[in-house]
C-alpha positions as CSV (number, residue, x, y, z in Angstrom):
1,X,60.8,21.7,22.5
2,X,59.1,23.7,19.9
3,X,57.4,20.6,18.3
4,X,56.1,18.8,22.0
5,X,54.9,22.8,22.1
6,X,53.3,22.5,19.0
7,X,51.8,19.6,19.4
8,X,50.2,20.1,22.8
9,X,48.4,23.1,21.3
10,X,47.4,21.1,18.4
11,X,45.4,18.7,20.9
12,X,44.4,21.4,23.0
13,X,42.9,23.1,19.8
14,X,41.9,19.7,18.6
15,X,39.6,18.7,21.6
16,X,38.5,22.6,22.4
17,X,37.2,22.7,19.2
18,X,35.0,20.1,20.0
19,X,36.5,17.2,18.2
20,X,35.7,15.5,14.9
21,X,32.7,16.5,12.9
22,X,30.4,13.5,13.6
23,X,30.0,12.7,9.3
24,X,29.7,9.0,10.4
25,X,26.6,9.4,12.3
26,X,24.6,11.8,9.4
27,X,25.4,9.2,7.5
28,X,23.8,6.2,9.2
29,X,20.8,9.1,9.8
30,X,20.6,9.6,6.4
31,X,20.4,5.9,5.7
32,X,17.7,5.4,8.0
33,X,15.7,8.1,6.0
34,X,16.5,5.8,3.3
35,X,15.4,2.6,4.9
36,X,11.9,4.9,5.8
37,X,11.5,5.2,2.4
38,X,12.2,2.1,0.9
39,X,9.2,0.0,3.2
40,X,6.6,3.0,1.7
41,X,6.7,6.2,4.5
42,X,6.3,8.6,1.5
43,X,2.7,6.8,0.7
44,X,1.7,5.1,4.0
45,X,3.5,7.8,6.8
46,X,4.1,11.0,5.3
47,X,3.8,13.1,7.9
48,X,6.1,10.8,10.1
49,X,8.6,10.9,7.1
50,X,8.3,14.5,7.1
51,X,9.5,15.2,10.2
52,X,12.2,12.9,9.7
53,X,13.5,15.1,6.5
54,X,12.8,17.9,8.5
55,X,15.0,16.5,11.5
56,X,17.9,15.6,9.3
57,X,18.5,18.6,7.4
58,X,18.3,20.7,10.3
59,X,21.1,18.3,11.6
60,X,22.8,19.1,8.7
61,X,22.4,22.5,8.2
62,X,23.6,22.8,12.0
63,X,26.9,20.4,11.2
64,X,27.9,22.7,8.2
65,X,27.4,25.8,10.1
66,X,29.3,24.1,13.2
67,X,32.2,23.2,11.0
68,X,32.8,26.7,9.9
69,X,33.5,27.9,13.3
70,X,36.8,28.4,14.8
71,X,35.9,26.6,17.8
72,X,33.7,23.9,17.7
73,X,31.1,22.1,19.7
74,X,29.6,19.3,18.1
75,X,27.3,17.9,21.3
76,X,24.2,19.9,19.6
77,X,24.5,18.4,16.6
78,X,24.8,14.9,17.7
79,X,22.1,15.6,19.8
80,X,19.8,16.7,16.6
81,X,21.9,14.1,14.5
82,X,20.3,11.0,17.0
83,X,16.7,12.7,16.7
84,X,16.3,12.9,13.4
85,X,17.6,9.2,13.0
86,X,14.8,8.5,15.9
87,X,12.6,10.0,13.7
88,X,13.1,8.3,10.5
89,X,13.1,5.0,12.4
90,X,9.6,5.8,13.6
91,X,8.4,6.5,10.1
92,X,9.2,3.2,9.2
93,X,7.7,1.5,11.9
94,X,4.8,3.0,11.1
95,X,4.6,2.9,7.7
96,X,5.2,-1.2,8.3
97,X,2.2,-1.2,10.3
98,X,0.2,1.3,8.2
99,X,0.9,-0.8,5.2
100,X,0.2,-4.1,7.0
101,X,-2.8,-2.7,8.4
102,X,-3.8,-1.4,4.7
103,X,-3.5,-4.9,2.7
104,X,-4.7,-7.1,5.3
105,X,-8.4,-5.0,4.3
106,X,-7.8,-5.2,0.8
107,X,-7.1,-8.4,1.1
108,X,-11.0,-9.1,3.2
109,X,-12.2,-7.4,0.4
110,X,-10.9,-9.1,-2.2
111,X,-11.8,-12.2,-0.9
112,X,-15.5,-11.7,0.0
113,X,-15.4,-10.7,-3.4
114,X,-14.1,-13.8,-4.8
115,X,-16.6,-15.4,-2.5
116,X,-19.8,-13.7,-4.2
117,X,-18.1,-14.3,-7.9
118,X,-18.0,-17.9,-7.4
119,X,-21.4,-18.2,-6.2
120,X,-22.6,-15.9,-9.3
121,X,-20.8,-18.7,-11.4
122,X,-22.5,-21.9,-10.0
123,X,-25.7,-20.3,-10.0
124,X,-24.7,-19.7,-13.8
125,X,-23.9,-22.6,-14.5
126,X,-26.9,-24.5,-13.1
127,X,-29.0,-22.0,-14.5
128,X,-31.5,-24.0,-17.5
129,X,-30.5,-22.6,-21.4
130,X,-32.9,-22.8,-24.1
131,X,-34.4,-21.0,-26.6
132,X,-35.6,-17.7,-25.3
133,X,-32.9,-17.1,-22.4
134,X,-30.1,-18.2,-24.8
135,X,-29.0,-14.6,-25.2
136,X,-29.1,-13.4,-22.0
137,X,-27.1,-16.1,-20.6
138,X,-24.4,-15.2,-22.6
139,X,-24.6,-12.0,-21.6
140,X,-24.1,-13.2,-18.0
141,X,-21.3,-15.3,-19.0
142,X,-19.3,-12.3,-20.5
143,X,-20.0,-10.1,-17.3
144,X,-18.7,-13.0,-15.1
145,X,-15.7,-12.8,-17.1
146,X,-15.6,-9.1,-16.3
147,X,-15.7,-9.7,-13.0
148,X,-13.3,-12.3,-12.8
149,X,-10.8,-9.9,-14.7
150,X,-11.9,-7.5,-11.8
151,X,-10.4,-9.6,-9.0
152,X,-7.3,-10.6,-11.1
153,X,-6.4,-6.7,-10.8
154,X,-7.6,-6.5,-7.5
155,X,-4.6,-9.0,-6.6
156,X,-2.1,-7.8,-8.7
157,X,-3.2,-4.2,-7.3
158,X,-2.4,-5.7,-3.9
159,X,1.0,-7.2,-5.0
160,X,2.1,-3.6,-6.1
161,X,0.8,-2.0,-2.9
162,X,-1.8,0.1,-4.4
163,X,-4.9,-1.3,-2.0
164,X,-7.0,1.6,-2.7
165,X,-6.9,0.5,-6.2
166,X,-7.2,-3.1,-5.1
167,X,-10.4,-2.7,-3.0
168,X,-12.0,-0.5,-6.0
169,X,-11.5,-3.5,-8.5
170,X,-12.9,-5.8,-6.0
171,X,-15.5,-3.7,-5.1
172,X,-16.5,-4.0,-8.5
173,X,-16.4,-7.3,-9.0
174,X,-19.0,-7.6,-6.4
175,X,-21.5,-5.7,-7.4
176,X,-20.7,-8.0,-10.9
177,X,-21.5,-10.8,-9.2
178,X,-24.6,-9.2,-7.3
179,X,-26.1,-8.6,-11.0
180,X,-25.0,-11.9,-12.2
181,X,-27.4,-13.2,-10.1
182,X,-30.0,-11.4,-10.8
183,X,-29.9,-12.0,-14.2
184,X,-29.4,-15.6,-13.4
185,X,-33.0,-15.2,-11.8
186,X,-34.4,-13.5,-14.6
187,X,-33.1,-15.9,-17.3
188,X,-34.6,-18.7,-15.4
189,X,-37.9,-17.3,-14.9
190,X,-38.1,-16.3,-18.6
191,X,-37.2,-20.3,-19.3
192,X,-39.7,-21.1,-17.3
193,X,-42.5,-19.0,-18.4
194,X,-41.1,-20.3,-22.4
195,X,-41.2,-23.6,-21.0
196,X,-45.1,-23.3,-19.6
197,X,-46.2,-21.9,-22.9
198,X,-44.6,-24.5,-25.2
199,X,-46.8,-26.8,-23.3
200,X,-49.3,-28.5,-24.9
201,X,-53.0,-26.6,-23.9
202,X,-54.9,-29.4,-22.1
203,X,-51.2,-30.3,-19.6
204,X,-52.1,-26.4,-18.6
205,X,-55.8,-27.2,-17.4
């Protein structure tokens, strides 16, 4: 008699005191936090993230105070346990589309700039060499290298999901290219002016 007495208050104490402490469910809150942060929130949704953090360890804080109670009620922090893993799973969703929104611009960048290097480089290499310009084309040549080297980190920029960095480097690879050409037009004027006064003085009449 004792022990059915015992263990009738033993569920009665159980379930008044609100049940078991719900561990299982920080946990999977926790580990969308986790997921949040692996896609990029910290960079590309901070302040979604933060609220997240915020979420969880008020759920926490609220489950360890809960516990120490004689009798328990666990429905508030379930209730703050489901928002903060709402939360965290908003902060990834938007830090997917941040960051999808963020290299899909690097990557227009990087590719109108690999548009105005390659033009710089057949204008280059059409461009007339002879004595006079010889110097100068050479320059050219070693700035159209620099620019090349300027999308090459403007890709691998975009590979490490750094896309300010990657739209910088390509940024500058256009305005490489702009100058290329310039001094493509130069160096063929200053051929052809070399050219006109190598001619002999009656062609020039």
């Amino acid at each position: 008699m004792k022990i059915r007495v015992i263990a009738i208050l033993s569920m009665a104490l159980f379930y008044g005191c609100g049940g078991e402490p719900p561990t299982g469910e920080l946990e999977a809150a926790n580990k969308a936090l986790q997921d949040a942060r692996a896609v990029g929130a910290e960079k590309f949704a901070s302040s979604d993230l933060n609220a997240a953090q915020s979420a969880y360890d008020a759920a926490q804080s609220e489950l360890n105070t809960e516990k120490e109670k004689l009798f328990k009620d666990f429905e508030k922090t379930k209730k703050m346990i489901a928002d903060a893993k709402s939360k965290a799973a908003r902060a990834k969703s938007a830090a997917e589309s941040a960051k999808a929104q963020a290299k899909s611009a690097a990557e227009s960048v990087i590719a109108a700039a690999a548009a105005a290097v390659e033009q710089a480089q057949a204008g280059l290499e059409g461009a007339p060499t002879g004595k006079g310009n010889e110097g100068d084309i050479e320059q050219l040549r070693a700035e159209l290298g620099s620019a090349n080297a300027d999308l090459s980190s403007a890709r691998s920029s975009v590979a490490s999901e750094s896309f300010d960095a990657a739209k910088s480097s390509a940024a500058d690879a256009t305005k490489k290219a702009a100058a290329i050409e310039e001094g493509v037009a130069a160096a063929t004027q200053k051929y052809a002016e070399m050219v006109e006064k190598m001619r002999p003085w009656y062609e020039r009449m």
